[in-house]
FINU-71558 format. One record per residue (C-alpha): x, y, z; residue in one letter; residue number from 0. Coordinates in pm, whole numbers, always signed. Layout:
NODE      X      Y      Z rest  nr
NODE      X      Y      Z    a NUM
...
***
This chain:
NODE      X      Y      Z rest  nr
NODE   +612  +2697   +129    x   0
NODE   +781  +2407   +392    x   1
NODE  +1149  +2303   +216    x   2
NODE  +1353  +2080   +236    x   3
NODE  +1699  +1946   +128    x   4
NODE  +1763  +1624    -76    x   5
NODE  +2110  +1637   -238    x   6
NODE  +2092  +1434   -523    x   7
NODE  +1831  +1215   -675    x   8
NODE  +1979   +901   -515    x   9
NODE  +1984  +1039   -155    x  10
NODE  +2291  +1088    -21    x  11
NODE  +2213   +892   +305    x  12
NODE  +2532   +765   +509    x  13
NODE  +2547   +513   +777    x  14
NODE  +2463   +627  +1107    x  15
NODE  +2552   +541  +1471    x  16
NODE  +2321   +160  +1537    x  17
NODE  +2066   +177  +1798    x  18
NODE  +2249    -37  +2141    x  19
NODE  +2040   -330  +1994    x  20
NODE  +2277   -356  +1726    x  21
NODE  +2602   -217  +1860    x  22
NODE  +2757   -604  +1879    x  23
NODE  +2617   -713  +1531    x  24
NODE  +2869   -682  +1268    x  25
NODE  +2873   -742   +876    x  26
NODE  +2550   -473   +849    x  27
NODE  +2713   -211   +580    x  28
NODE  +2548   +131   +416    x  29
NODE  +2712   +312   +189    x  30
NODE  +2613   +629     +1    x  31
NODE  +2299   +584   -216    x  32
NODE  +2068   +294   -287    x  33
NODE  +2315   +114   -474    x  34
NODE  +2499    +88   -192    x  35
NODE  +2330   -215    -55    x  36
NODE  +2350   -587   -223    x  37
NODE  +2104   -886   -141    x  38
NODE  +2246   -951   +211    x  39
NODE  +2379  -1330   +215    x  40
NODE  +2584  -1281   +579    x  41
NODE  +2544  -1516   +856    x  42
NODE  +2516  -1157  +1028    x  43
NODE  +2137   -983  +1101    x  44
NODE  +2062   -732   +891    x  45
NODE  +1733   -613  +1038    x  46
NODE  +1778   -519  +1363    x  47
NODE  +1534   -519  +1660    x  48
NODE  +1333   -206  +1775    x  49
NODE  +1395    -22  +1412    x  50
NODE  +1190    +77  +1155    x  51
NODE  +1159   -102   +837    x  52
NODE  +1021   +199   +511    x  53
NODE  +1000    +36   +142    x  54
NODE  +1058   +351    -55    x  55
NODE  +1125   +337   -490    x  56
NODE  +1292   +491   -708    x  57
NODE  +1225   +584  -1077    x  58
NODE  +1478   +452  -1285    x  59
NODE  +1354   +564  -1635    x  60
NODE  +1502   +808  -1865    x  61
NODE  +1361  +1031  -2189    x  62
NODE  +1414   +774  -2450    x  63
NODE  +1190   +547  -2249    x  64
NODE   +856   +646  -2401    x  65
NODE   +840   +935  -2791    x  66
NODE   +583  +1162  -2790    x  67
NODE   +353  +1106  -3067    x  68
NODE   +497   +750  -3137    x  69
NODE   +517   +522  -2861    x  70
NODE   +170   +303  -2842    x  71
NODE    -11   +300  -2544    x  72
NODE    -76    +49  -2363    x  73
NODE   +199   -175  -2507    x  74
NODE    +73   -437  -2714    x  75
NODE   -289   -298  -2786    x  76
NODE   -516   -397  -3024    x  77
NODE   -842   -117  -2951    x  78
NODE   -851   +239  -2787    x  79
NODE   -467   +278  -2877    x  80
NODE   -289   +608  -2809    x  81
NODE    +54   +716  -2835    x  82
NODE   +236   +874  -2552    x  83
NODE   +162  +1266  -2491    x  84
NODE   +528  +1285  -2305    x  85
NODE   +897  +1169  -2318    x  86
NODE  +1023   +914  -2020    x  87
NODE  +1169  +1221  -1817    x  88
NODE  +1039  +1244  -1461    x  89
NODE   +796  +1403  -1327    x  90
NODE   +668  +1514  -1647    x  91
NODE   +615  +1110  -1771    x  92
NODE   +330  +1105  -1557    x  93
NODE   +139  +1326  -1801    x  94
NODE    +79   +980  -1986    x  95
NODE   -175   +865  -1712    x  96
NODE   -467  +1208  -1876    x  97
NODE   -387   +971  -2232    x  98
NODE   -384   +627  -2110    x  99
NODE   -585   +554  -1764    x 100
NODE   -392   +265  -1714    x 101
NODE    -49   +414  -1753    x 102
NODE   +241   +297  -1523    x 103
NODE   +639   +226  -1493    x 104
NODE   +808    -38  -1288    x 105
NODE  +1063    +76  -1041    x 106
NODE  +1318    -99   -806    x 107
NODE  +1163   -167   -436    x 108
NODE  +1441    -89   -155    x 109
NODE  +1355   -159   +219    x 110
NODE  +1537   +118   +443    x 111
NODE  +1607    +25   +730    x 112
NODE  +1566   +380  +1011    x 113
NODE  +1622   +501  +1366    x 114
NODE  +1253   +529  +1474    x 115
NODE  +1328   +850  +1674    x 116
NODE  +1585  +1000  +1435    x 117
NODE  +1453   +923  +1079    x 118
NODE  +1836   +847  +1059    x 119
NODE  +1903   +543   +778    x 120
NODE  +2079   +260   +943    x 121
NODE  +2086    +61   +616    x 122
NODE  +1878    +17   +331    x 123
NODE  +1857   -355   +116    x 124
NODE  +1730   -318   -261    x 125
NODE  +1508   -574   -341    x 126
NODE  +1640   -843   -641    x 127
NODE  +1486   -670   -947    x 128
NODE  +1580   -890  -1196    x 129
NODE  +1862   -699  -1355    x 130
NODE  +2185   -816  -1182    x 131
NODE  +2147   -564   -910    x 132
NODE  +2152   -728   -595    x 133
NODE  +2200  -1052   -680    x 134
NODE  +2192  -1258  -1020    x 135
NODE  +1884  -1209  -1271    x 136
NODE  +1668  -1540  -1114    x 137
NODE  +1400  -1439   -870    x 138
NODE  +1276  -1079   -809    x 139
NODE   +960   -887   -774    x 140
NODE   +946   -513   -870    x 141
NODE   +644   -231   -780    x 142
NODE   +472    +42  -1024    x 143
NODE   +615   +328   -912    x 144
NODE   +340   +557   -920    x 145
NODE    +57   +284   -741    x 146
NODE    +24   +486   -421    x 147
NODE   -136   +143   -271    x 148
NODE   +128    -63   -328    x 149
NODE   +450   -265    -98    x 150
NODE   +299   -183   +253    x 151
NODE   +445   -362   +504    x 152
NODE   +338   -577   +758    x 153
NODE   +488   -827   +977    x 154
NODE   +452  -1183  +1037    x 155
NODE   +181  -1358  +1309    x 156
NODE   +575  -1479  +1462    x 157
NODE   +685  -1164  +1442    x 158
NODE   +989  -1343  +1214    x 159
NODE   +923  -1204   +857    x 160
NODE   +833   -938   +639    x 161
NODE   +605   -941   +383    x 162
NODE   +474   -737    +96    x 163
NODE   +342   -712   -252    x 164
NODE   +453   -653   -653    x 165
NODE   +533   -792  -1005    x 166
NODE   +716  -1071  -1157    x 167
NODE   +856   -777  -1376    x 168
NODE  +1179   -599  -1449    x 169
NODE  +1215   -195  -1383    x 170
NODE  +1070    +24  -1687    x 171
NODE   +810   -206  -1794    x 172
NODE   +493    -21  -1875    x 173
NODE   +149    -75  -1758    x 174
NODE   +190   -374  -1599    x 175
NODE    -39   -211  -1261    x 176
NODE   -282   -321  -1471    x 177
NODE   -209   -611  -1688    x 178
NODE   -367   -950  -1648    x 179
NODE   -242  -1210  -1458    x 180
NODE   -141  -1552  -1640    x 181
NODE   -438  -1796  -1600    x 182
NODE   -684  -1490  -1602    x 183
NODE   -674  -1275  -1896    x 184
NODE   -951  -1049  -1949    x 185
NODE  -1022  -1009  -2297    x 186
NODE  -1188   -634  -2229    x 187
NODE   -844   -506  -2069    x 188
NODE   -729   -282  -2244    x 189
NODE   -388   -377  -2133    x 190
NODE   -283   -714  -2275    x 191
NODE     +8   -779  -2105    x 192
NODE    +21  -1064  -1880    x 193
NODE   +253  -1063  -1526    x 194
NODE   +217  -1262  -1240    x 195
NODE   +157  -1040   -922    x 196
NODE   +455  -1152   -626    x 197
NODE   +400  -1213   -210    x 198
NODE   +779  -1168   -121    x 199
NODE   +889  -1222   +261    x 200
NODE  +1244  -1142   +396    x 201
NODE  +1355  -1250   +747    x 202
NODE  +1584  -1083   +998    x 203
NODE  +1890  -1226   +764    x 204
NODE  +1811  -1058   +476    x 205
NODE  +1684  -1367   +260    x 206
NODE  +1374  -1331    +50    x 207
NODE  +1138  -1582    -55    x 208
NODE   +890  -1520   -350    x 209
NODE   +526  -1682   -366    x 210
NODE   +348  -1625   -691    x 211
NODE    -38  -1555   -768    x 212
NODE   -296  -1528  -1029    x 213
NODE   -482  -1271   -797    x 214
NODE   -536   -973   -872    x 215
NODE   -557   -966  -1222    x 216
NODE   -629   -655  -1428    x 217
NODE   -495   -455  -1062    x 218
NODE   -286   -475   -845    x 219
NODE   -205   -661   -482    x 220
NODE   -152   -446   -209    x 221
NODE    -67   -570   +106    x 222
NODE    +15   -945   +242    x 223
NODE    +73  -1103   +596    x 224
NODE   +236  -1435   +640    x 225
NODE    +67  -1624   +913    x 226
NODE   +292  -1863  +1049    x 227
NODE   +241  -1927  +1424    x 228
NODE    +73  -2221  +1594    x 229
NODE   +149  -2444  +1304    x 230
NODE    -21  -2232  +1028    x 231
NODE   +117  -2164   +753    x 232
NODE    -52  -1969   +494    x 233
NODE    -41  -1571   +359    x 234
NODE   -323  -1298   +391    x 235
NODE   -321  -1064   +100    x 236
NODE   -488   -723     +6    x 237
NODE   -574   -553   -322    x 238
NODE   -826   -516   -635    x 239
NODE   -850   -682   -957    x 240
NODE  -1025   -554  -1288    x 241
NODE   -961   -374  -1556    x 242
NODE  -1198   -417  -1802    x 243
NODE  -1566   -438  -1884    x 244
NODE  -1881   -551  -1702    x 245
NODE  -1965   -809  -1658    x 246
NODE  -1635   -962  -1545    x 247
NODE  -1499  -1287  -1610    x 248
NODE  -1503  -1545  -1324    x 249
NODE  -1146  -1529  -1242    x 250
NODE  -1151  -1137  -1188    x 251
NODE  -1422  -1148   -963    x 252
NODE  -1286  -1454   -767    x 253
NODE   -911  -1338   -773    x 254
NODE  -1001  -1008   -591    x 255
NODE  -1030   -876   -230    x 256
NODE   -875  -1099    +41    x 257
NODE   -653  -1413    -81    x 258
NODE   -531  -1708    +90    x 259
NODE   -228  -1870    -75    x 260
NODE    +28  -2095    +36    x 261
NODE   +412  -1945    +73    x 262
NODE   +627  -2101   -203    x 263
NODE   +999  -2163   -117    x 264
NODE  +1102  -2280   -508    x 265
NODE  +1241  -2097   -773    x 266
NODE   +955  -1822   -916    x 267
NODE  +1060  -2022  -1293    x 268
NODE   +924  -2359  -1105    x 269
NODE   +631  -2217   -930    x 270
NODE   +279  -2322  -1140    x 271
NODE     -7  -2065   -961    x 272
NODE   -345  -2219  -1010    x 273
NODE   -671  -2009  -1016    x 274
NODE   -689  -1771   -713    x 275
NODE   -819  -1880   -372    x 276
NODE  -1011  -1582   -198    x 277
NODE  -1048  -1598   +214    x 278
NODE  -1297  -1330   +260    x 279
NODE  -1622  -1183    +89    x 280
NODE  -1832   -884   +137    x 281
NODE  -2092   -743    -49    x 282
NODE  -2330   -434    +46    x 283
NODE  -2640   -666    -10    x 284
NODE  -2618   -796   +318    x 285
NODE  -2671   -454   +467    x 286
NODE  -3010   -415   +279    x 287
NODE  -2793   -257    -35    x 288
NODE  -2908   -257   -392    x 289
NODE  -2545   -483   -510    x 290
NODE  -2338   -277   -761    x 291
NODE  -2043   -441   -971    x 292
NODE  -1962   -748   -883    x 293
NODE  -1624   -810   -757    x 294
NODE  -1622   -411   -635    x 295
NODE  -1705   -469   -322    x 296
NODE  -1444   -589   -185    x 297
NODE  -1121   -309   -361    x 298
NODE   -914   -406    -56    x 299
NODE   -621   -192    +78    x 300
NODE   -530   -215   +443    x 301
NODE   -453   -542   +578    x 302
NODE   -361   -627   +961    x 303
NODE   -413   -922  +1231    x 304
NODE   -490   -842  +1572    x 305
NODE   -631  -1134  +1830    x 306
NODE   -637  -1442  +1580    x 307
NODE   -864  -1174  +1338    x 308
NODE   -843  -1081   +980    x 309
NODE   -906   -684   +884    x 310
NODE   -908   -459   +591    x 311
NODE   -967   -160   +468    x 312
NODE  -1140    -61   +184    x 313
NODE  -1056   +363    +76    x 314
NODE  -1102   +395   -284    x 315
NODE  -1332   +309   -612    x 316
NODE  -1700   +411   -672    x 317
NODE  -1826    +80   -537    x 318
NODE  -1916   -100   -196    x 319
NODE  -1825    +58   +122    x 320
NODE  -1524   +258   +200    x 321
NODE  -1495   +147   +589    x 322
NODE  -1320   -155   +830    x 323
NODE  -1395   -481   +763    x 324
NODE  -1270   -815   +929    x 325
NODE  -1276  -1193   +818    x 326
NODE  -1583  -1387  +1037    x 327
NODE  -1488  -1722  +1104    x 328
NODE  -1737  -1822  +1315    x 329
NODE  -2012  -1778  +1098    x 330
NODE  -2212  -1558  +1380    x 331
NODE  -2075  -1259  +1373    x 332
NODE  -2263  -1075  +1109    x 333
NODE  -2587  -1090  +1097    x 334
NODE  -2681   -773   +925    x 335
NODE  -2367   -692   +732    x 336
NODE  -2176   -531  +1016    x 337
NODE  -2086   -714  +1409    x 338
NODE  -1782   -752  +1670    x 339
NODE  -1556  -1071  +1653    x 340
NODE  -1652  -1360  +1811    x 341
NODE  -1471  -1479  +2139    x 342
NODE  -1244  -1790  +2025    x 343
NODE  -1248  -1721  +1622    x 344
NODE   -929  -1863  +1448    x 345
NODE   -726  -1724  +1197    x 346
NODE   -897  -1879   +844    x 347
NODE   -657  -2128   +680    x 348
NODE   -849  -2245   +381    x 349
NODE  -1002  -2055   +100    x 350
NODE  -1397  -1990   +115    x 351
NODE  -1557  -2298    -78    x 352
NODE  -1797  -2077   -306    x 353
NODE  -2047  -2221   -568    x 354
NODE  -1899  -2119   -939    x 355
NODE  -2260  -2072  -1106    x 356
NODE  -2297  -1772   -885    x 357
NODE  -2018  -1589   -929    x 358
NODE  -2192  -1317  -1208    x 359
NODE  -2463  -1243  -1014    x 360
NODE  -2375  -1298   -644    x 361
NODE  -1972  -1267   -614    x 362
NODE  -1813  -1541   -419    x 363
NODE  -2062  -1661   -169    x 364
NODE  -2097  -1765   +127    x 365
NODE  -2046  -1427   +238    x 366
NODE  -1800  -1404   +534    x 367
NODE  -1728  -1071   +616    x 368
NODE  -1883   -768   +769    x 369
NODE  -1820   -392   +876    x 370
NODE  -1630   -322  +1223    x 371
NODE  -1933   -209  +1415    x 372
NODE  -1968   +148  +1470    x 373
NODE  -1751   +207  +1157    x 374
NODE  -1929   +385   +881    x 375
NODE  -2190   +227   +618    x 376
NODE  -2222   +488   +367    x 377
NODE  -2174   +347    +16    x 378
NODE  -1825   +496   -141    x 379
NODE  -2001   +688   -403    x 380
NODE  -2147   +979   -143    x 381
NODE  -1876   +882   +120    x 382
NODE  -1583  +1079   +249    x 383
NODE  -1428   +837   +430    x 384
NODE  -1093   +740   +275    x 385
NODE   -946   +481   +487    x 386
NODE   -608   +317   +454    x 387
NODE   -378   +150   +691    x 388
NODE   -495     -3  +1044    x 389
NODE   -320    -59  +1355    x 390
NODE   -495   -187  +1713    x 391
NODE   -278    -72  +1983    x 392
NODE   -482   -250  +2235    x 393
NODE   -838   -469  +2214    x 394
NODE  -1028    -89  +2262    x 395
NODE   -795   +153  +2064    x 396
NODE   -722   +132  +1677    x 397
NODE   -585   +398  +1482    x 398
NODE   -661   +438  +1137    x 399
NODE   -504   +591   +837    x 400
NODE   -751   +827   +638    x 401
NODE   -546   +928   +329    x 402
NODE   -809  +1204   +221    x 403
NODE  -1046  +1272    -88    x 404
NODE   -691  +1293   -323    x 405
NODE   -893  +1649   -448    x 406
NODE   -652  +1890   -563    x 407
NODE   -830  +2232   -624    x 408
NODE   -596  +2465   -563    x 409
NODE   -631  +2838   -421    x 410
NODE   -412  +3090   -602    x 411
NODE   -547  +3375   -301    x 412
NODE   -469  +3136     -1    x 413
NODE   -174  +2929   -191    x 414
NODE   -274  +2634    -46    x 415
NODE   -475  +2308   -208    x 416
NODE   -805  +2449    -54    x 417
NODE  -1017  +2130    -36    x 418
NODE   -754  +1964   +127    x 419
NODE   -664  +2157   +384    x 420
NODE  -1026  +2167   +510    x 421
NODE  -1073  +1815   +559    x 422
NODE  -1143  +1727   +871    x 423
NODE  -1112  +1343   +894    x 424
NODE   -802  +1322   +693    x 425
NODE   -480  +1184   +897    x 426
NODE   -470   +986  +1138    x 427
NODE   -800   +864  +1360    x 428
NODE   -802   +723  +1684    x 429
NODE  -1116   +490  +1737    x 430
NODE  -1198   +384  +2115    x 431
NODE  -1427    +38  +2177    x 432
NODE  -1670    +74  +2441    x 433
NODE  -1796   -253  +2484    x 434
NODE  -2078   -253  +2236    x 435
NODE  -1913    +11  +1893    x 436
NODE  -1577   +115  +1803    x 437
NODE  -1684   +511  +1834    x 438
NODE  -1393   +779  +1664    x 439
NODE  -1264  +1025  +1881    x 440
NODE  -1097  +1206  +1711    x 441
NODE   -853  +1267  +1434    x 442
NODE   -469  +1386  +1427    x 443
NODE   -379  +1605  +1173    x 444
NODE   -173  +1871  +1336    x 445
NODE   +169  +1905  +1215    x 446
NODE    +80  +1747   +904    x 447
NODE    +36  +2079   +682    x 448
NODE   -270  +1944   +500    x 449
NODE   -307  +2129   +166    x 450
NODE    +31  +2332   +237    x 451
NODE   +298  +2273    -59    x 452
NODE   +605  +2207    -21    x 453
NODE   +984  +2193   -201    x 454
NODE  +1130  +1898   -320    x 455
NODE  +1474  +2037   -438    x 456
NODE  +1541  +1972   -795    x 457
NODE  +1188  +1902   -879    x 458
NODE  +1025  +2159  -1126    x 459
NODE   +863  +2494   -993    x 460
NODE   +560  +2667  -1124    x 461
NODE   +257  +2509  -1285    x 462
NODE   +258  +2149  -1470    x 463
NODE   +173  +2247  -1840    x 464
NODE    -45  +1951  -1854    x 465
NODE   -263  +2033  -1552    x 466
NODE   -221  +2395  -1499    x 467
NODE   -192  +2304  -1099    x 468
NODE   +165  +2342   -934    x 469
NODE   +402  +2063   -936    x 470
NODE   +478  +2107   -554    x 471
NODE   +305  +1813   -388    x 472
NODE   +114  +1893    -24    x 473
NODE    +25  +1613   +185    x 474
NODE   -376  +1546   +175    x 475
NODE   -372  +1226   +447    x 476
NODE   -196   +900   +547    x 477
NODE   -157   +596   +427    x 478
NODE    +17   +280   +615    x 479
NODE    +84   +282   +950    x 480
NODE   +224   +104  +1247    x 481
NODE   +322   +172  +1612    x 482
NODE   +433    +93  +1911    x 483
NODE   +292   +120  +2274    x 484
NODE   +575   +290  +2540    x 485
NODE   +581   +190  +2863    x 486
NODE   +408   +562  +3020    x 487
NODE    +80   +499  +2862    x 488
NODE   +125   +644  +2553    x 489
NODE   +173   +497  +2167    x 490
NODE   +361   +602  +1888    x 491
NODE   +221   +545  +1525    x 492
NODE   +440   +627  +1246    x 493
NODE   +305   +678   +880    x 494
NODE   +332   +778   +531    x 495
NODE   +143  +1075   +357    x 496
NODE    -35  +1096    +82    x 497
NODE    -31  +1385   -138    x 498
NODE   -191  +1627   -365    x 499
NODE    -50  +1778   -609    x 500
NODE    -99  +1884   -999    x 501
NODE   +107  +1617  -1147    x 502
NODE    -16  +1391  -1394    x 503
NODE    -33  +1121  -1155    x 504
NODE    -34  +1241   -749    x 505
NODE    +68   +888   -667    x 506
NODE   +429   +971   -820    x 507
NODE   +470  +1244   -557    x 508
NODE   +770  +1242   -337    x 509
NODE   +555  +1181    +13    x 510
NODE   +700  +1191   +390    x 511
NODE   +731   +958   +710    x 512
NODE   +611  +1125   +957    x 513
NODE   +501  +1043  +1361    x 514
NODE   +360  +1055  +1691    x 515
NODE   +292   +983  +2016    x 516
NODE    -50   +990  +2123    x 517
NODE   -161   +939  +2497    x 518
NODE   -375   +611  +2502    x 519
NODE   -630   +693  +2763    x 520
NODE   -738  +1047  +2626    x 521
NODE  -1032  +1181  +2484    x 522
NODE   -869  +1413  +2302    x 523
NODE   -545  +1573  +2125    x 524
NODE   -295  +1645  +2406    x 525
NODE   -190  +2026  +2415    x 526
NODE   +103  +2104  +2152    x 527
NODE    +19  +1690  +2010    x 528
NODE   +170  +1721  +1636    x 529
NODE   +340  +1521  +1390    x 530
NODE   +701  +1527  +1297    x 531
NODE   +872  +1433  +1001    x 532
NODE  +1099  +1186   +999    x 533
NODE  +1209  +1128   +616    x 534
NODE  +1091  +1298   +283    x 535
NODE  +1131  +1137    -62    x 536
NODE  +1341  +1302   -280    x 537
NODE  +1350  +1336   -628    x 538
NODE  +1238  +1049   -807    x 539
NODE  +1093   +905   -556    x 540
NODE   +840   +733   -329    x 541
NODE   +766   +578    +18    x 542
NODE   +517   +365    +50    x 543
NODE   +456    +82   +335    x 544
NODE   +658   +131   +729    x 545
NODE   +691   -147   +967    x 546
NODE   +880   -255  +1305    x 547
NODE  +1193   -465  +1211    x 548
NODE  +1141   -836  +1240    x 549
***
């Protein structure tokens, strides 16, 4: 099995030698560990240009979080109660998720700042969490530690901010991936809490700003762009909402998919969220589809803007389409559920003005969305497509993220998660426009060890008790994604894996950053063309969204 070395469950990461970018900016410190850094209030930059930016968490619970045979599940229930099957001790917590489908801790979000050659940390700023660590207890935002989908990155239209997704939550909070949101409760979820979900955005300096949402209720936002060039000024976001019965209430099925919102510069205590404002709807009646659950069609996860256009991805659920979609603004684009954008569209900057009465049987309509033509149009259910994160490096090349079928039948002859490592589409595929359909030709994978386990030092050995599969995690795809096009014709794409593994919940798995540089023009993989690994989560935990430095 690959190894290797973490020395202690906070990292032991020190500050490196700055890239010549930053060599004359002072007041940027690192010290050992993730509480090294503070919420950065210098005058000074503290992300610097031509880095990488990796949001990465870290489990902060301990035993006496959750008692076996006591603690109710979720919190707060009042039907289908259970009590937890295991303590608050990592990994083995995760064990909850085969009692309570909804299970989930909040964790601390901290945005490392790397060397995109070296993997070396220049940096790393925790996110305000709302317990006194960096910064006083006022605004914060906070992720579920073991939502795989969750905090990607992605930068602004100006190129000036950062934005991504969580909860108005504090660390060690349970279930709250799937809690309602404030003016959308869902009387079916079984979860009862109630927690805003959080767009936060943080500039060169440092300085976050939080914008709160009643989207996404029941789920959980993924993904957000801030679009604020040529006078706009409004946010993208990404993610799924639901967590209950069928049919859902209106505010489920409009608060899911793509959002529009406004950013929000006061205090999160001041902000008053109305009812959610969605941007873009899809459903698979419009390519000749019988429609399935309403509001499913649209279980968003990749989010990017490339030529004043809106796309997503959509990799996971039982419903819809798992495939590349983008926003139509134009309104002639997609005529039969899938088309090319239009020459001239504009970014949307107002929410789709959909007719109420139709919501339980149509979804949000007008529809204004269609598949990436040439991209597939098999329905999820028989599909095995798994699509993630999306990034064009030119009008006729996009890569895309396929983070694999997450199917973790393991061989005890080969050693190896078997279905895994014979997936063919999982990784990283390069898609080529050829004036007409984006057409795939081919897929990366090399380098990536699909289905091939490997050591996390201090993590357990042997079998999980719970799943009688081994606790090493392998990595079974990619998730987000971004890159960079070099000046000899070539473009590197960087990205984080996703894993298999027999834990009680594979998103918990300590994943990698990995990259490389593909040649633009080919047809194929260059000759010896593999992936390297540039950082690996150590114990405890997780990396989850990578973008250039604003």
């Amino acid at each position: 099995m690959r190894s290797f070395h973490r020395a202690t469950a906070w990292r032991s990461r020190w500050r490196v030698a700055l890239p010549l970018a930053a060599a004359a900016v002072s007041g940027v410190v690192a010290m050992a560990g993730p509480a090294r850094s503070q919420a950065h209030a210098s005058d000074s930059p503290w992300f610097l240009p031509g880095n990488l930016v990796v949001s990465r968490s870290v489990y902060v619970g301990s035993a006496g979080l959750l008692q076996p045979g006591v603690t109710q599940l979720p919190p707060g229930c009042t039907t289908s109660c259970v009590t937890a099957n295991s303590d608050g001790s990592y990994p083995g917590v995760w064990n909850n998720d085969g009692v309570d489908s909804s299970f989930g801790i909040t964790s601390p979000i901290f945005l490392d700042q790397l060397n995109p050659s070296s993997g070396q940390v220049i940096n790393t700023l925790r996110v305000p969490d709302g317990t006194g660590h960096s910064g006083a207890a006022g605004d914060h935002v906070v992720t579920s530690f073991s939502s795989k989908s969750e905090v990607a990155l992605n930068l602004s239209t100006n190129g000036q901010d950062l934005s991504f997704m969580g909860y108005l939550a504090q660390p060690n909070a349970l279930d709250v991936s799937n809690s309602n949101t404030p003016a959308d409760p869902d009387a079916t979820n079984p979860v009862p809490g109630s927690n805003y979900r959080v767009v936060a955005t943080v500039n060169q300096w440092g300085r976050f700003h939080y914008t709160l949402t009643n989207a996404y209720s029941g789920n959980n936002g993924r993904a957000a762009v801030l679009n604020n060039s040529n006078g706009d000024n409004v946010i993208y976001t990404a993610g799924n909402a639901g967590n209950g019965g069928n049919p859902q209430p209106n505010g489920i099925i409009a608060g899911a998919g793509a959002q529009i919102m406004t950013p929000q510069f006061a205090p999160e205590q001041l902000q008053t969220p109305g009812q959610p404002t969605p941007v873009g709807s899809f459903s698979i009646s419009q390519l000749g589809d019988k429609p399935d659950k309403v509001g499913k069609d649209t279980n968003f996860r990749g989010l990017t803007i490339f030529n004043n256009v809106v796309y997503y991805t959509k990799g996971s659920g039982g419903n819809g389409v798992n495939t590349v979609y983008f926003i139509d603004t134009t309104g002639t684009a997609c005529p039969n559920g899938t088309g090319l954008p239009q020459p001239g569209a504009a970014l949307p900057t107002s929410p789709i003005a959909y007719d109420p009465t139709l919501l339980q049987t149509q979804g949000v309509t007008p529809y204004n969305m269609c598949i990436l033509q040439g991209f597939p149009t098999t329905l999820a259910k028989t599909s095995t497509d798994f699509p993630f994160g999306i990034w064009f490096a030119n009008a006729n090349t996009l890569y895309v993220a396929d983070e694999g079928s997450g199917d973790n039948t393991f061989s005890a002859a080969t050693g190896t998660y078997s279905n895994a490592a014979s997936q063919t589409t999982a990784g990283l595929q390069k898609w080529v426009f050829n004036g007409t359909s984006w057409n795939l030709a081919y897929t990366l994978s090399a380098g990536l060890n699909l289905g091939v386990p490997y050591t996390v030092a201090g993590y357990p050995t042997g079998n999980d008790p719970a799943t009688n599969l081994p606790w090493a995690p392998a990595t079974d795809g990619l998730r987000n994604i971004t890159g960079r096009v070099n000046g000899n014709g070539t473009a590197t794409i960087w990205g984080i894996t996703s894993t298999v593994s027999g834990s009680g919940d594979q998103g918990a798995d300590p994943n990698q950053l990995v990259a490389i540089t593909d040649k633009l023009g080919a047809s194929a993989p260059g000759n010896g063309e593999k992936f390297k690994t540039l950082d690996n989560a150590g114990y405890g935990e997780v990396l989850r969204g990578v973008s250039l430095t604003p």
